[in-house]
Short mmCIF file of the C-alpha atoms (twelve columns), coordinates in Angstrom:
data_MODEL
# 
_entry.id   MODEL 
# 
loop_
_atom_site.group_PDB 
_atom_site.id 
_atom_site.type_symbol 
_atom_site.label_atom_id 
_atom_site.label_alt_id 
_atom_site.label_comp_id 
_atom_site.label_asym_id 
_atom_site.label_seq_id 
_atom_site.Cartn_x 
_atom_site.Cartn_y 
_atom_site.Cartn_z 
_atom_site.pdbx_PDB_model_num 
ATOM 1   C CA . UNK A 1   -43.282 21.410  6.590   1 
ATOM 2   C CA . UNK A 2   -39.892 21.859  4.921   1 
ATOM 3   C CA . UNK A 3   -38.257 23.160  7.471   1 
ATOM 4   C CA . UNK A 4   -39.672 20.352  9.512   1 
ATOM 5   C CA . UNK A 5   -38.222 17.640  7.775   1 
ATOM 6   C CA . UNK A 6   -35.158 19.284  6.906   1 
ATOM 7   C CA . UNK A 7   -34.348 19.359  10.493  1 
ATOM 8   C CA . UNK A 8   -35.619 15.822  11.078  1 
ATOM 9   C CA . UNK A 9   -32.962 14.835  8.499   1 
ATOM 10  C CA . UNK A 10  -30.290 16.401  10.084  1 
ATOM 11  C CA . UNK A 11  -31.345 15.152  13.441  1 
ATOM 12  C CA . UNK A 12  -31.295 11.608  11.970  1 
ATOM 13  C CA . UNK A 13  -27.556 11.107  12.742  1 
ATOM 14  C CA . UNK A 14  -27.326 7.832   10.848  1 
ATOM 15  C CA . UNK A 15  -28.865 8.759   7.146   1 
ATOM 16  C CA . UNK A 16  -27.237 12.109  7.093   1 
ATOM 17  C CA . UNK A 17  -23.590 10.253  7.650   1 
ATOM 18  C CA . UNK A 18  -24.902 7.788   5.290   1 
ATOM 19  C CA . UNK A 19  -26.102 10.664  2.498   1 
ATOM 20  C CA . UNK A 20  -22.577 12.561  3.189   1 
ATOM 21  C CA . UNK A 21  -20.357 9.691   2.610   1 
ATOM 22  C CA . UNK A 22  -22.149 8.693   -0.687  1 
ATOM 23  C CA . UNK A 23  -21.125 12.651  -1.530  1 
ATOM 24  C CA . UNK A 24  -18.031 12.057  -0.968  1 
ATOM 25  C CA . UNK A 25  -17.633 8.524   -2.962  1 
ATOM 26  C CA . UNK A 26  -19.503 10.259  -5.884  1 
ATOM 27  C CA . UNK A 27  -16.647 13.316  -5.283  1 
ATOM 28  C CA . UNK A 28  -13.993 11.234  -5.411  1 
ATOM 29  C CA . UNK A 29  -15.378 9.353   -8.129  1 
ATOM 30  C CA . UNK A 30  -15.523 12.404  -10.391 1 
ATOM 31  C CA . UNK A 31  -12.027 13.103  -10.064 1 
ATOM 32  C CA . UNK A 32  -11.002 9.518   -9.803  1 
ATOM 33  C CA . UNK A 33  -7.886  11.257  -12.566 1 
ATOM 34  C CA . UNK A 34  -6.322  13.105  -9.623  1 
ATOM 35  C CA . UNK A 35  -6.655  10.068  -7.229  1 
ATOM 36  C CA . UNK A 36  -2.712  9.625   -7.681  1 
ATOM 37  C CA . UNK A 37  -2.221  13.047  -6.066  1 
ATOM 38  C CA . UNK A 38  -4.593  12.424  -3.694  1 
ATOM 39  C CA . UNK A 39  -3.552  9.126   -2.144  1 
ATOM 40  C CA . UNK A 40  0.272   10.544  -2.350  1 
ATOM 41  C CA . UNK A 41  -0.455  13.586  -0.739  1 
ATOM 42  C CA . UNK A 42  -2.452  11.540  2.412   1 
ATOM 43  C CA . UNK A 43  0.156   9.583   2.498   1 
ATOM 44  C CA . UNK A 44  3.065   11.615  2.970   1 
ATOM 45  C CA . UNK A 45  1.205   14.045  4.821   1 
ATOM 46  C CA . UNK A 46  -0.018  10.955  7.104   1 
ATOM 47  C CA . UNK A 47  3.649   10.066  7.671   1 
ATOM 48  C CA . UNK A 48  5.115   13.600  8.090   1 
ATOM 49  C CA . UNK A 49  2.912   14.373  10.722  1 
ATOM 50  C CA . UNK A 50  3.696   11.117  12.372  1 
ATOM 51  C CA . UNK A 51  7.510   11.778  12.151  1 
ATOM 52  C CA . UNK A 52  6.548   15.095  13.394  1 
ATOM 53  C CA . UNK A 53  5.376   13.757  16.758  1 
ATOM 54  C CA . UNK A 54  7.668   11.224  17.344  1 
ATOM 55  C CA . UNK A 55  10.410  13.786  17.340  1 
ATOM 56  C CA . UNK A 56  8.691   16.456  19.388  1 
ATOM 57  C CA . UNK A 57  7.373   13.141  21.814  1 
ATOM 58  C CA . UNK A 58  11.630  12.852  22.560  1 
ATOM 59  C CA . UNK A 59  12.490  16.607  22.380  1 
ATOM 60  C CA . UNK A 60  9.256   18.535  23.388  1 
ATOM 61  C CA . UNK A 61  10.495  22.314  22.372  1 
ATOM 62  C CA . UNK A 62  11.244  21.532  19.124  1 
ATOM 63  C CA . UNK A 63  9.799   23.882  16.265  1 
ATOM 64  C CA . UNK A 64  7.350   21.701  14.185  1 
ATOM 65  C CA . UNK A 65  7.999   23.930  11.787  1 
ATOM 66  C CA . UNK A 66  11.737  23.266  11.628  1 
ATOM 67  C CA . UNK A 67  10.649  19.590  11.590  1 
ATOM 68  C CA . UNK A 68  9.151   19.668  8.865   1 
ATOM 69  C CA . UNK A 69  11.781  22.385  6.751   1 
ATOM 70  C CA . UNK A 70  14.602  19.853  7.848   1 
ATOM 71  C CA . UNK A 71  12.541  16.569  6.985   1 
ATOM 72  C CA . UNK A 72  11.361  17.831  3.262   1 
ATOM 73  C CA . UNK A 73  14.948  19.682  2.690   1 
ATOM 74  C CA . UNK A 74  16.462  15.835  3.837   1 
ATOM 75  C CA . UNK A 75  13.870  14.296  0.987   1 
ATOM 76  C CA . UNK A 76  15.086  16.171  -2.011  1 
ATOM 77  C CA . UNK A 77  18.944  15.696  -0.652  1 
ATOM 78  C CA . UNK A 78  17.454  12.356  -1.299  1 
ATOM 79  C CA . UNK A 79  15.984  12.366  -4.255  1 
ATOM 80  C CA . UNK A 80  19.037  14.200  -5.740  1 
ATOM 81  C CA . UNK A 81  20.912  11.472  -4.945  1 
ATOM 82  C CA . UNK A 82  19.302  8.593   -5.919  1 
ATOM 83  C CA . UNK A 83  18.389  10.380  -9.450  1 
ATOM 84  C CA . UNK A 84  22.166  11.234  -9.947  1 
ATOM 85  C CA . UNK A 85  23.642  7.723   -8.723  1 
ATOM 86  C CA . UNK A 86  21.097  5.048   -7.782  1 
ATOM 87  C CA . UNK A 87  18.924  5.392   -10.808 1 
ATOM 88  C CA . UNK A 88  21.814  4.662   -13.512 1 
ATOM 89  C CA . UNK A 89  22.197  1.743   -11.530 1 
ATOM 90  C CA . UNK A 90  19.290  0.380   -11.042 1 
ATOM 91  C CA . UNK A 91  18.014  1.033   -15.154 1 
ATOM 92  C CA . UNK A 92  21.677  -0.811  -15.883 1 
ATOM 93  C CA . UNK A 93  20.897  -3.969  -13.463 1 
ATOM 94  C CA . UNK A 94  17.228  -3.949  -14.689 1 
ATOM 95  C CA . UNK A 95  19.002  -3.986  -18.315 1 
ATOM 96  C CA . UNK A 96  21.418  -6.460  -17.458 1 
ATOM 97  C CA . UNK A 97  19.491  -8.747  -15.686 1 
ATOM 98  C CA . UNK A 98  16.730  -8.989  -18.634 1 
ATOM 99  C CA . UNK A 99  19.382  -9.766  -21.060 1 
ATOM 100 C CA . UNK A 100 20.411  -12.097 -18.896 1 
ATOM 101 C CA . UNK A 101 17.570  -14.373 -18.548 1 
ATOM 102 C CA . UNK A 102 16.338  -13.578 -22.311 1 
ATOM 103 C CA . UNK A 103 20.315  -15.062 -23.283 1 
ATOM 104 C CA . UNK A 104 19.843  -17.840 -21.172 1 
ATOM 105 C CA . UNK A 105 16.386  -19.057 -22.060 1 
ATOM 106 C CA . UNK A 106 17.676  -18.527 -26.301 1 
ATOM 107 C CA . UNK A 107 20.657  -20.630 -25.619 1 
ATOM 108 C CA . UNK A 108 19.541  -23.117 -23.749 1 
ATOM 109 C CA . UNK A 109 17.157  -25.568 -24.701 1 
ATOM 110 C CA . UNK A 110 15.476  -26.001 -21.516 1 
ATOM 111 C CA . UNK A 111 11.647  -25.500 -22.507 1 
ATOM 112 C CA . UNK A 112 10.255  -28.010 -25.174 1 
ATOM 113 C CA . UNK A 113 7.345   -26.054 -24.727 1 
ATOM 114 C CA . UNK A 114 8.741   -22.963 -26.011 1 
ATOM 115 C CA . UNK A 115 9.607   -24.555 -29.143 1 
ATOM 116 C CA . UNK A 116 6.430   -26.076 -29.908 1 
ATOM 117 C CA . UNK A 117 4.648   -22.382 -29.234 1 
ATOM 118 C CA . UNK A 118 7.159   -20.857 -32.188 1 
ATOM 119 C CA . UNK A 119 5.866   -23.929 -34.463 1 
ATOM 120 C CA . UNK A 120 2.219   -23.290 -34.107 1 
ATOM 121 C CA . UNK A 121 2.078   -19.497 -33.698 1 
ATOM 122 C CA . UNK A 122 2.277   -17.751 -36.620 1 
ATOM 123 C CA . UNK A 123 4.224   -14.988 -37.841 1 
ATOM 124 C CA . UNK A 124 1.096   -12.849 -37.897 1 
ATOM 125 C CA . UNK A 125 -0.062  -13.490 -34.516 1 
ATOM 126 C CA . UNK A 126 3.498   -12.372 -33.475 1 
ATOM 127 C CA . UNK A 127 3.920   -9.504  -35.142 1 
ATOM 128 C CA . UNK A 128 0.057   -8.589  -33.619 1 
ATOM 129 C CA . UNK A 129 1.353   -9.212  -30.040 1 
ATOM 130 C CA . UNK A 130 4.721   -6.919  -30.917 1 
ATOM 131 C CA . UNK A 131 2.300   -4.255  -31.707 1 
ATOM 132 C CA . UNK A 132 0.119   -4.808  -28.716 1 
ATOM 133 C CA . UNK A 133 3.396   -4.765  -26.414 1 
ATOM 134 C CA . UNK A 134 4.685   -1.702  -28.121 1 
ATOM 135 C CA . UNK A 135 1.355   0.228   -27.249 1 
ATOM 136 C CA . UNK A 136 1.307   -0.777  -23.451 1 
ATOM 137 C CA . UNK A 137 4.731   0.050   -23.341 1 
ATOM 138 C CA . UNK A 138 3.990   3.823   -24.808 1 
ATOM 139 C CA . UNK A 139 1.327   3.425   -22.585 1 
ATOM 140 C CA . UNK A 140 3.471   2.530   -19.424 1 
ATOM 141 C CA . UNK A 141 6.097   5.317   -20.319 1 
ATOM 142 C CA . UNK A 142 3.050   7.885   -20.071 1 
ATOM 143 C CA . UNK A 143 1.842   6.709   -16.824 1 
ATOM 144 C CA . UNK A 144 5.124   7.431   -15.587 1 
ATOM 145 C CA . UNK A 145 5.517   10.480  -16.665 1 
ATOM 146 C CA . UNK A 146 1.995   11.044  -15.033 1 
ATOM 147 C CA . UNK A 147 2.722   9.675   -11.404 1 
ATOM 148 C CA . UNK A 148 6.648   11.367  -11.511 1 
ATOM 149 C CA . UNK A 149 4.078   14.435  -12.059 1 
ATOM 150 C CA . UNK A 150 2.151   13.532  -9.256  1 
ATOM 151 C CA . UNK A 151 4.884   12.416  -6.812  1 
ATOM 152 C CA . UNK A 152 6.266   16.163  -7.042  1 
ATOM 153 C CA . UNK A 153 2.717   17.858  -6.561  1 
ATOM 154 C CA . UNK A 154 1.583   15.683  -3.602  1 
ATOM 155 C CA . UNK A 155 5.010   16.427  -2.324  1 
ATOM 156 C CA . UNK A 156 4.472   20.407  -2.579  1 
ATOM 157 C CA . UNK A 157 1.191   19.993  -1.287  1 
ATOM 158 C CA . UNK A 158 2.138   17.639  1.650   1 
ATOM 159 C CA . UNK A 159 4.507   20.450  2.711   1 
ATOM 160 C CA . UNK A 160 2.339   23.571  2.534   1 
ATOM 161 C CA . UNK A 161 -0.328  21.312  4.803   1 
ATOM 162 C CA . UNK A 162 2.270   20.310  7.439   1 
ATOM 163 C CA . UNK A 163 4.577   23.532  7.202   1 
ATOM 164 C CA . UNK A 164 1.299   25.724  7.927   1 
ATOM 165 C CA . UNK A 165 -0.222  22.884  10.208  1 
ATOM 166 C CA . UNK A 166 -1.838  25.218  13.207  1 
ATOM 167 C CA . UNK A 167 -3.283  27.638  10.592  1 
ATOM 168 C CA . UNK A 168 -4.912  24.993  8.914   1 
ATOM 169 C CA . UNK A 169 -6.231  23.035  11.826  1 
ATOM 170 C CA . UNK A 170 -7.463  26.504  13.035  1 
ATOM 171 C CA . UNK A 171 -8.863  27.372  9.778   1 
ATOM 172 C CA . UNK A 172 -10.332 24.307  8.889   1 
ATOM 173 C CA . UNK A 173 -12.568 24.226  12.695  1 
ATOM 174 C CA . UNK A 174 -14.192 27.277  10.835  1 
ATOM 175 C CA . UNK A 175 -16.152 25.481  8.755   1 
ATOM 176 C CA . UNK A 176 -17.895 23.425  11.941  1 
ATOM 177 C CA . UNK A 177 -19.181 26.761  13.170  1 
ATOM 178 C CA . UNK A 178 -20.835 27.378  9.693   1 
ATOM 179 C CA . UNK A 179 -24.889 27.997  10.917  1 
ATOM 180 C CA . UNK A 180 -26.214 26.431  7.865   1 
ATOM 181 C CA . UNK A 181 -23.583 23.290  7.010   1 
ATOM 182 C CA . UNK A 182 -22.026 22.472  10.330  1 
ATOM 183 C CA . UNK A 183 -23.617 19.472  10.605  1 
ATOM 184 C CA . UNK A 184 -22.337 18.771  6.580   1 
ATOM 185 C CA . UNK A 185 -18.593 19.429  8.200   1 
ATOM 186 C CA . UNK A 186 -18.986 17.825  11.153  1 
ATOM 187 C CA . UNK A 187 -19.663 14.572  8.977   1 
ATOM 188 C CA . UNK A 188 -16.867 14.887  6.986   1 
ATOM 189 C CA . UNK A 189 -14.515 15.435  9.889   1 
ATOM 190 C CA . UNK A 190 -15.855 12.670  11.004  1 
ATOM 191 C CA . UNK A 191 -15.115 10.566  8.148   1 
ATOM 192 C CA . UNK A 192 -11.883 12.002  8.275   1 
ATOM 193 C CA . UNK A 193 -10.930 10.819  11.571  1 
ATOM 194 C CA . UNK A 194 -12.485 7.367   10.806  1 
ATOM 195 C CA . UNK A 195 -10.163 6.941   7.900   1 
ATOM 196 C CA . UNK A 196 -7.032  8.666   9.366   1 
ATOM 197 C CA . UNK A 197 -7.490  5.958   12.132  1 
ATOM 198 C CA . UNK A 198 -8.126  2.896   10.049  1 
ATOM 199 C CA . UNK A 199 -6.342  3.508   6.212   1 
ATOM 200 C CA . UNK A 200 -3.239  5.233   7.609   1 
ATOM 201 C CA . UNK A 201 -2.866  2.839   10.562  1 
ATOM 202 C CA . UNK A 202 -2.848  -0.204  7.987   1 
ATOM 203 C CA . UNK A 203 -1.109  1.188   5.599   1 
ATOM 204 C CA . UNK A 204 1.449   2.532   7.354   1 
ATOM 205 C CA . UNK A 205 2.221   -1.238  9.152   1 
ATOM 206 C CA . UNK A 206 2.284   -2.679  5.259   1 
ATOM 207 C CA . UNK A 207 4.897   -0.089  4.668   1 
ATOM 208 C CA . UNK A 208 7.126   -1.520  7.866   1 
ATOM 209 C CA . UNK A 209 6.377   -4.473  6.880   1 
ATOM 210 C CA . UNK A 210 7.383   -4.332  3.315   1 
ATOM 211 C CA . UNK A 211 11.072  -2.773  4.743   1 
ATOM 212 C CA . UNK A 212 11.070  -5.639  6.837   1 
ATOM 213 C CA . UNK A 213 10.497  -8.003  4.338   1 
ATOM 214 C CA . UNK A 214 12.451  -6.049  1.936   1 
ATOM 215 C CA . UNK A 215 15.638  -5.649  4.280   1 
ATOM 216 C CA . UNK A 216 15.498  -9.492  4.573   1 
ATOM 217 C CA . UNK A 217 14.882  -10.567 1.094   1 
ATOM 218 C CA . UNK A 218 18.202  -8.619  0.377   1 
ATOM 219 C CA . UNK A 219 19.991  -10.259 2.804   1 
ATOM 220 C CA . UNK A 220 19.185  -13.756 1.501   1 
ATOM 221 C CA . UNK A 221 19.368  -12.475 -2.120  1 
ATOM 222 C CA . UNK A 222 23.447  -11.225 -1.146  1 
ATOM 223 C CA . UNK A 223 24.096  -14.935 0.612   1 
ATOM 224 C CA . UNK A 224 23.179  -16.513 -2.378  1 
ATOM 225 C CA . UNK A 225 25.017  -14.438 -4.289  1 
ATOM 226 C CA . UNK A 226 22.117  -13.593 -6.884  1 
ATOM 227 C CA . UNK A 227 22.970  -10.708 -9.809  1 
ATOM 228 C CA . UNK A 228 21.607  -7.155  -9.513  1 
ATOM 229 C CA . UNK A 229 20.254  -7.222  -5.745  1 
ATOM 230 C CA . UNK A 230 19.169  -3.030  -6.095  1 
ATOM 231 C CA . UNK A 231 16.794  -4.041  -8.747  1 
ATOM 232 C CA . UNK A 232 15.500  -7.432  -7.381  1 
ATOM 233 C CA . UNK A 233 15.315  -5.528  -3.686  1 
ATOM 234 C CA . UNK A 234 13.106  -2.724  -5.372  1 
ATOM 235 C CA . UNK A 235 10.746  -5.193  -7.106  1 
ATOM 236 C CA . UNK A 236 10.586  -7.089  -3.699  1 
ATOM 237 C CA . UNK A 237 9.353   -3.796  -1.818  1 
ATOM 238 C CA . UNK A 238 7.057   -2.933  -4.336  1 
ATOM 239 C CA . UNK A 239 5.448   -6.492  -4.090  1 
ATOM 240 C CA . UNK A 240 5.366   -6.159  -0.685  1 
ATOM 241 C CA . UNK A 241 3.319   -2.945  -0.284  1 
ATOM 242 C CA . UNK A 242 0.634   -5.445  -1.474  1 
ATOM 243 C CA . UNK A 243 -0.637  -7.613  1.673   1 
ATOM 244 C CA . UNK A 244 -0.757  -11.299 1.294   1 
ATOM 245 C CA . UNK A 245 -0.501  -11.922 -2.980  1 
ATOM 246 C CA . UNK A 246 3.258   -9.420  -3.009  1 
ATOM 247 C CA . UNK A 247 4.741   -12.693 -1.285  1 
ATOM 248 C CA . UNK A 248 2.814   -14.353 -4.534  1 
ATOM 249 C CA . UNK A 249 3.916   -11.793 -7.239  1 
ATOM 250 C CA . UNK A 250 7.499   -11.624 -6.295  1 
ATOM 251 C CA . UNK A 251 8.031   -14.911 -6.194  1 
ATOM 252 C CA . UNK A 252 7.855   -15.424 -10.393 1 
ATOM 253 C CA . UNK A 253 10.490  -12.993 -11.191 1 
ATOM 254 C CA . UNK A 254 12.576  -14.383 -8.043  1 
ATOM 255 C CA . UNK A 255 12.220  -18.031 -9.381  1 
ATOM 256 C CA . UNK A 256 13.156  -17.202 -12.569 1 
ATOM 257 C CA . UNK A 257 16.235  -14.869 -12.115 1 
ATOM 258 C CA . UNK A 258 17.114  -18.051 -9.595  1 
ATOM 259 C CA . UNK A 259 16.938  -20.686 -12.026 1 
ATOM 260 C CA . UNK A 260 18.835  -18.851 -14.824 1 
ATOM 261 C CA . UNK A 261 21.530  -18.434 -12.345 1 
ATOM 262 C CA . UNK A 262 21.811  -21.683 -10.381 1 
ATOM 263 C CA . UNK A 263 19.313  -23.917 -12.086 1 
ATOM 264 C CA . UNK A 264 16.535  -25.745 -9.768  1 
ATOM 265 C CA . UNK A 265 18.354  -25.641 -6.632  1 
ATOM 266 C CA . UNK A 266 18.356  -22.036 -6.738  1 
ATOM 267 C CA . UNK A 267 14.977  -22.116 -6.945  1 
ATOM 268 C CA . UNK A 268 14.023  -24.486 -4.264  1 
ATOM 269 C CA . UNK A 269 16.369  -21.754 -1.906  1 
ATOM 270 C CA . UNK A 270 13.570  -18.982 -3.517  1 
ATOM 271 C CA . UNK A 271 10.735  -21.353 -2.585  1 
ATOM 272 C CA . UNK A 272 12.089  -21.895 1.139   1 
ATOM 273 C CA . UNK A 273 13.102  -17.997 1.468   1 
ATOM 274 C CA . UNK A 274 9.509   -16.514 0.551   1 
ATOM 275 C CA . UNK A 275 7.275   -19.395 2.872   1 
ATOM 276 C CA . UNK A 276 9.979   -18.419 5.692   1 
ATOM 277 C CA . UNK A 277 9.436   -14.689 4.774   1 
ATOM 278 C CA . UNK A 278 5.503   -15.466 4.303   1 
ATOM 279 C CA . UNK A 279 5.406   -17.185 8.351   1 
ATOM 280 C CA . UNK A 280 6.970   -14.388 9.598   1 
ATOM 281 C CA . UNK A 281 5.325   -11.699 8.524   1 
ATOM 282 C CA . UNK A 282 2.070   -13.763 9.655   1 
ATOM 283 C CA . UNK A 283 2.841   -14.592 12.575  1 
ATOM 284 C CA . UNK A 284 5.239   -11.767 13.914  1 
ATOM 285 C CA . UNK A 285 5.390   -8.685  11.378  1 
ATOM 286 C CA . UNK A 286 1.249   -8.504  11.193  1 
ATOM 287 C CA . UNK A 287 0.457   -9.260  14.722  1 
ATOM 288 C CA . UNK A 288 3.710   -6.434  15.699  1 
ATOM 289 C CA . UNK A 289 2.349   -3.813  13.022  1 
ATOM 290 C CA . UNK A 290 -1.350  -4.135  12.459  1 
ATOM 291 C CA . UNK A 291 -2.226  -2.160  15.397  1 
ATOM 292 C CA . UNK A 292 -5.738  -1.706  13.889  1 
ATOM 293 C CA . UNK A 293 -6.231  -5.687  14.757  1 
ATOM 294 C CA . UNK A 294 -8.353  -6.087  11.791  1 
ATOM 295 C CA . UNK A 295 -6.971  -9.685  10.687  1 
ATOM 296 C CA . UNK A 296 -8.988  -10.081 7.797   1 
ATOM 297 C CA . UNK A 297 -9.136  -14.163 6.518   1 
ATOM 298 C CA . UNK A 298 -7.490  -14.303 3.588   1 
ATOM 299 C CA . UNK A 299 -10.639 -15.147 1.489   1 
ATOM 300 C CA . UNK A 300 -12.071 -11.598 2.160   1 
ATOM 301 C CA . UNK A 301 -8.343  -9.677  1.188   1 
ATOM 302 C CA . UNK A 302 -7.979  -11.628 -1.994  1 
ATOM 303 C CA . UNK A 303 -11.792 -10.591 -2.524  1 
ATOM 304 C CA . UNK A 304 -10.524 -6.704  -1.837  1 
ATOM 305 C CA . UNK A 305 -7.426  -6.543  -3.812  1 
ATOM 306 C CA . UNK A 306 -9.346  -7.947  -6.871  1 
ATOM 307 C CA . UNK A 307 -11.712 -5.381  -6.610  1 
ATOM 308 C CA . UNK A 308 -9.695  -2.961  -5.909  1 
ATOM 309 C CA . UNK A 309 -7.277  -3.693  -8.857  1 
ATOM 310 C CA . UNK A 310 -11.022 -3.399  -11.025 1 
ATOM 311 C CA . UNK A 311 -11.581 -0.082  -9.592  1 
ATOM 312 C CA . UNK A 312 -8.442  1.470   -9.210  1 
ATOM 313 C CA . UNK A 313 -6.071  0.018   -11.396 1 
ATOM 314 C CA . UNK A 314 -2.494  -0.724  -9.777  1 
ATOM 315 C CA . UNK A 315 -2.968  1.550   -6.871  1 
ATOM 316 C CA . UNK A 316 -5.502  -0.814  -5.629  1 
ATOM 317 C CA . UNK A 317 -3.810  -3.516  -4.572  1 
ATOM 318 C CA . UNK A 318 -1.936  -1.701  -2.466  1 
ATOM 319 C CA . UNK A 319 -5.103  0.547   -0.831  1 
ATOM 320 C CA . UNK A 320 -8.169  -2.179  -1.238  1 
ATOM 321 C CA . UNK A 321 -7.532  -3.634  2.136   1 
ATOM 322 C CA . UNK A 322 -7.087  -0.487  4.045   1 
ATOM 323 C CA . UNK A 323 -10.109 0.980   2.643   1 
ATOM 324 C CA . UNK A 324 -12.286 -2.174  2.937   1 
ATOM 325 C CA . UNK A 325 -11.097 -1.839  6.903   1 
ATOM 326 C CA . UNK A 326 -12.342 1.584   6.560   1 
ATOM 327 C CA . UNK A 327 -15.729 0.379   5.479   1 
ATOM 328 C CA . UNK A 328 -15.526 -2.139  7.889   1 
ATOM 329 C CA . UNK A 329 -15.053 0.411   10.941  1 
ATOM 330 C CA . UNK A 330 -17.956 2.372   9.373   1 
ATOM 331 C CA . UNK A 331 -20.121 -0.553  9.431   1 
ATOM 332 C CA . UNK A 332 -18.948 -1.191  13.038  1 
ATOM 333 C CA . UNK A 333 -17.945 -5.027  11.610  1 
ATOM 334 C CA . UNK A 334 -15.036 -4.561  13.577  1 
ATOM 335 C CA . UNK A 335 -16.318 -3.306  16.640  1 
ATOM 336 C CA . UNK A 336 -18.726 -6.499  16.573  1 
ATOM 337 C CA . UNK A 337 -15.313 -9.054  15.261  1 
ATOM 338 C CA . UNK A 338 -13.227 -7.715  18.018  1 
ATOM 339 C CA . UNK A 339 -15.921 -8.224  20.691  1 
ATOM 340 C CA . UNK A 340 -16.589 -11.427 19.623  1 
ATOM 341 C CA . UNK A 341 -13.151 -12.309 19.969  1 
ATOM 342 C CA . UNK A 342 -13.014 -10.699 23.269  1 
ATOM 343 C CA . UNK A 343 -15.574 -12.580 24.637  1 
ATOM 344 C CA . UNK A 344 -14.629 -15.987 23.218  1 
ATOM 345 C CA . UNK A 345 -11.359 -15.280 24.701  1 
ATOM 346 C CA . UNK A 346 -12.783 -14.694 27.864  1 
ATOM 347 C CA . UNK A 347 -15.182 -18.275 27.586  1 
ATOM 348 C CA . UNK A 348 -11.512 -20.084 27.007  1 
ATOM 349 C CA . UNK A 349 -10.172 -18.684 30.162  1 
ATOM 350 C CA . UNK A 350 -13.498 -19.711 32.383  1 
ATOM 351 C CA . UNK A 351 -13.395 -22.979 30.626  1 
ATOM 352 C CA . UNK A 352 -9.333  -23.153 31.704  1 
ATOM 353 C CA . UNK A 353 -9.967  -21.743 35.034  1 
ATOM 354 C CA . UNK A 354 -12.918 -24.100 35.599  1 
ATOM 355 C CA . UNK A 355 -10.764 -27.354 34.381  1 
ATOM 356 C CA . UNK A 356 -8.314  -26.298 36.581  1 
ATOM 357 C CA . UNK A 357 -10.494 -26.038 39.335  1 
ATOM 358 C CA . UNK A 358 -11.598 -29.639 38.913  1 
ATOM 359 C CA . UNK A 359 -7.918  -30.948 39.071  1 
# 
C-alpha cells in the first residue's frame, strides 16, 4: 500500500514539481543570510557563461577554459584599478557634492518650510533622530562590509563553477541516474532550467538597459555641465537595475543636485531628461532587451518590487520582477498571455485583410 502510493506520487508529475519547489522555497528560506552570495554567484556565473559562448560562437577552438582564466584575471585588473584610482574619486565627489547641497540649502533661504520645521521640532526630537541616523549608519557600514564579503566569495565560487564547467555538468547528470531520487533531481533541474531561462534572461536585459540608460544620463549630465558626474552616473546605474520606479528614485537626488546648481531651470532640463530616458527605454530598450516578452503592466511590477523590497530587503527591487516572471512561467501565465496576444494579433490582421477586401 505504501509502495503503491509512493509511486502514484511520483507518477503525479504536477504535485511532485509542486511538493519540490515548496522544498526549495523553504531551503532558500532557511538560509535567506547567504542569499547575497547566492544571487551574486548566479549572476556572475549566468553572465560568464554567456560571455563564454559568445566568444567561442566567433572563434570556435577557443579553450573555455582560457576564457574564463583571461575573463576573471581581466576582473581583478579591474577591480585593482578602480579600488586604487576610481574609488578616491568617487568617495571625494560623493563628499563634495553633499557639502555642496547641505552649503547651499544653509545659506540660502529658499525653504520657508525648513524654518518653520526648526521652530516646532524640538531639541529632543533632534537629538533622537541624530541617534537613530547614527545607528543606521553603523548599520549601513556593516552591511557593506557584509556584501564586499560576499562580492569576493560569489566571485571565487563563480570561477571554480565555470573554470571546471564539463566536470560539473558531467558530475551533476549523476544525480538524475540516482534509483531512489531521480525523479527529486530531475525536478530540480527542471526548476533550474525554468529559472535560468526566465530570471537570467530579464535580468540580464535590466542590466543593458541600465548601461544604456546609464551611458546616456552621463552624457546629458556632462552637457549640462553638472558637478561630480562619476558619482551621479553610479547612483543613476544603480537606480536603474530597478525596472520602472529607478527612473522614479533617481530622479530626487538628480533634481536636487540640479537645482542647487542652476536653480529651477536646471531642474526642468532633469524633468525633460528622465521622461525622454523613461520613453525610450519603453518603447525601444524593453521591447530590444526583454527577450523573455513578459511586458508586465506596470500595476503588477510596482505590486512585485514592493513585495519584494518586504521580503528581501534592497536586493528585491532589483530581483522581484524577474522572479515573479519565474512564477509566472511556472504557472504557464505566460504561455496563456503570449497566446492570447498571438491570437488577437492574428484577429487584427483578418479584420485588416477583410476591410481591405471590401475596398
Amino acid at each position: 500500500m505504501e509502495a503503491s502510493l509512493w509511486n502514484r506520487f511520483k507518477n503525479n508529475i504536477h504535485l511532485r514539481r509542486a511538493t519540490v519547489l515548496v522544498m526549495i522555497i523553504l531551503a532558500l528560506y532557511y538560509v535567506r543570510a547567504m542569499m547575497n552570495t547566492i544571487l551574486l554567484t548566479f549572476i556572475f556565473t549566468y553572465l560568464i557563461l554567456h560571455l563564454v559562448r559568445f566568444v567561442q560562437g566567433k572563434f570556435k577552438h577557443v579553450s573555455d577554459k582560457l576564457i574564463v582564466a583571461l575573463t576573471y584575471l581581466l576582473i581583478v585588473v579591474l577591480l585593482y584599478f578602480a579600488l586604487r584610482y576610481y574609488v578616491p574619486v568617487l568617495v571625494k565627489q560623493v563628499t563634495k557634492m553633499t557639502k555642496s547641497v547641505i552649503n547651499y540649502y544653509q545659506t540660502n533661504d529658499v525653504d520657508w518650510l525648513m524654518t518653520q520645521l526648526h521652530k516646532h521640532v524640538s531639541e529632543k526630537t533632534i537629538s533622537s533622530q541624530v541617534k537613530s541616523s547614527l545607528t543606521a549608519l553603523t548599520a549601513a557600514l556593516k552591511g557593506f562590509g557584509s556584501v564586499t564579503m560576499s562580492f569576493v566569495m560569489a566571485l571565487v565560487l563563480s570561477f571554480f563553477y565555470t573554470i571546471e564547467l564539463k566536470e560539473m555538468q558531467t558530475f551533476s547528470q549523476s544525480f538524475l541516474k540516482s534509483d531512489l531520487f531521480g525523479w527529486f533531481f530531475e525536478d530540480i533541474a527542471y526548476f533550474g532550467r525554468k529559472f535560468t531561462n526566465t530570471f537570467g534572461v530579464v535580468l540580464e536585459a535590466q542590466f543593458l538597459i541600465a548601461i544604456c540608460n546609464t551611458t546616456l544620463t552621463i552624457v546629458c549630465l556632462a552637457i549640462m555641465k553638472m558637478p561630480q558626474i562619476f558619482a551621479l552616473g553610479l547612483m543613476v546605474f544603480i537606480c536603474s537595475l530597478v525596472p520602472v520606479a529607478g527612473v522614479i528614485i533617481s530622479l530626487i537626488p538628480l533634481s536636487l543636485v540640479a537645482y542647487t546648481v542652476g536653480g529651477i531651470q536646471d531642474v526642468i532640463y532633469i524633468l525633460i531628461m528622465i521622461a525622454v530616458l523613461h520613453t525610450l527605454e519603453t518603447y525601444i530598450l524593453n521591447p530590444k532587451f526583454m527577450s523573455s516578452k513578459t511586458e508586465l503592466p506596470i500595476f503588477y511590477t510596482f505590486v512585485a518590487l514592493l513585495f519584494g523590497e518586504h521580503f528581501f530587503g534592497t536586493w528585491g527591487l532589483i530581483v522581484s520582477v524577474p522572479i515573479f516572471t519565474f512564477f509566472l512561467d511556472i504557472l504557464g501565465v505566460q504561455k496563456h498571455q503570449q497566446q492570447a496576444g498571438e491570437a488577437a494579433g492574428g484577429q487584427e490582421a483578418d479584420r485588416a485583410q477583410a476591410a481591405g477586401k471590401i475596398a
